[in-house]
N, C-alpha and C positions, 0 to 999 in steps of 0.2 A: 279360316274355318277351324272350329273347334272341335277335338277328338273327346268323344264318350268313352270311357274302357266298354267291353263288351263283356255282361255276364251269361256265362254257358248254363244253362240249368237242362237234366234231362227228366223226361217226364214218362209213362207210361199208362197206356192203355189195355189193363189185363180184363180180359175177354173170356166168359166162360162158357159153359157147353148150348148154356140157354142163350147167350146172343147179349148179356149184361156184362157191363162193365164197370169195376171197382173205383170208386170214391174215397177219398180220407177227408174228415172235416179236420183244420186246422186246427192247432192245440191254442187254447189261451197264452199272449205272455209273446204269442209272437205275430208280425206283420200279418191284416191279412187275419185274424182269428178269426175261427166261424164259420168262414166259407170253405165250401168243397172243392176240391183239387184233384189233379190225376197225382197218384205216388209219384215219387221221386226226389231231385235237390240236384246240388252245383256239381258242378263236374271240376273234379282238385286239380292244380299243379303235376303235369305229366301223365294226368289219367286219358284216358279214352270216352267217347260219352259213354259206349256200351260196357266201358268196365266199370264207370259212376253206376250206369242206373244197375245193374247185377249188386253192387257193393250197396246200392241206397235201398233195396228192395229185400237184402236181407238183413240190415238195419231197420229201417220201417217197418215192413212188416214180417220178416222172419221168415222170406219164402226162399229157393231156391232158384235161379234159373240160368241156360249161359246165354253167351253172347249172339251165339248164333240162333236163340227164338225171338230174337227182338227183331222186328222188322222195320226201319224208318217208315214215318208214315208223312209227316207233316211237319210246320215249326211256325211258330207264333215271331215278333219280332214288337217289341213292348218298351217305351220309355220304365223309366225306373229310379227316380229319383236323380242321382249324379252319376244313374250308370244306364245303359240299356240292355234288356234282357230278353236274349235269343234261348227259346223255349224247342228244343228238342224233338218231339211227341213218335214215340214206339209204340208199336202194337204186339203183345205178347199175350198168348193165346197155350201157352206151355211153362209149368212150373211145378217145382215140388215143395209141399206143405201147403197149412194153410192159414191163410191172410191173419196175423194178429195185430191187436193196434198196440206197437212198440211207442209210437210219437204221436198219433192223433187221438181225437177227441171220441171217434166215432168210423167206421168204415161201413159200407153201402153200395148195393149192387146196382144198376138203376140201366133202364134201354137211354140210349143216348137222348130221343125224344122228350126223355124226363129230366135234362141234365138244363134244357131249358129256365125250368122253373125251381131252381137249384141256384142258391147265392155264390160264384163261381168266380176268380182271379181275370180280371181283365184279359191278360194271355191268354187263358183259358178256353172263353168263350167264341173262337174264332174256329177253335178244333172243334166243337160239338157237329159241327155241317159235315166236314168229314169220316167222322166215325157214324153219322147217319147214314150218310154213302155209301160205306162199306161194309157196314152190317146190314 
């Protein structure tokens, strides 16, 4: 039996007053350009996922928030070339500033229903059923 390393990515789900939730289209130049995404990325070397997605959220997009507004929601589990990739997904419904696009192409509010017909990361498309659910 042959071991895969396991890549940690975290992801979020920021939620706004109207019941929409934020998008980033990926930037050219990298895996994956084009399609829409929840914020986030990898979780480093001794980090926590909650302290990745805090640290990748005001990197991306310049907002604020801590640890304790993210609530685990779900997590995707995705082949990935020579590695497989375990997807995170938080629900964060609390933050300070607002959404700039530090790394992507474009960002976008959208009801989950609409995330459907939305070109979206394979991992991705597994979470849209549950943030239907819960919103």
């Amino acid at each position: 039996m042959s071991s895969i390393p396991p890549l940690f990515v975290v992801a979020v789900a920021l939620i706004d007053a109207d019941g929409r939730v934020l998008l980033q289209q990926r930037p050219p130049g990298k895996a994956m350009a084009g399609l829409w995404e929840f914020p986030g990325g990898k979780v480093e070397p001794g980090e926590t996922p909650e302290a990745a997605l805090v640290r990748e959220l005001e990197e991306e997009l310049g907002i604020e928030t801590h640890s304790s507004c993210l609530a685990p929601a779900t997590f995707a589990s995705e082949p990935l070339g020579d590695r497989h990739l375990l997807l995170l997904l938080y629900v964060c419904r609390k933050w300070k500033g607002v959404p700039q696009m530090h790394e992507a192409t474009a960002l976008k509010w959208v009801r989950p229903a609409q995330m459907y017909g939305l070109e979206m990361p394979p991992a991705d498309l597994p979470l849209i059923g549950l943030l239907e659910a819960l919103l």
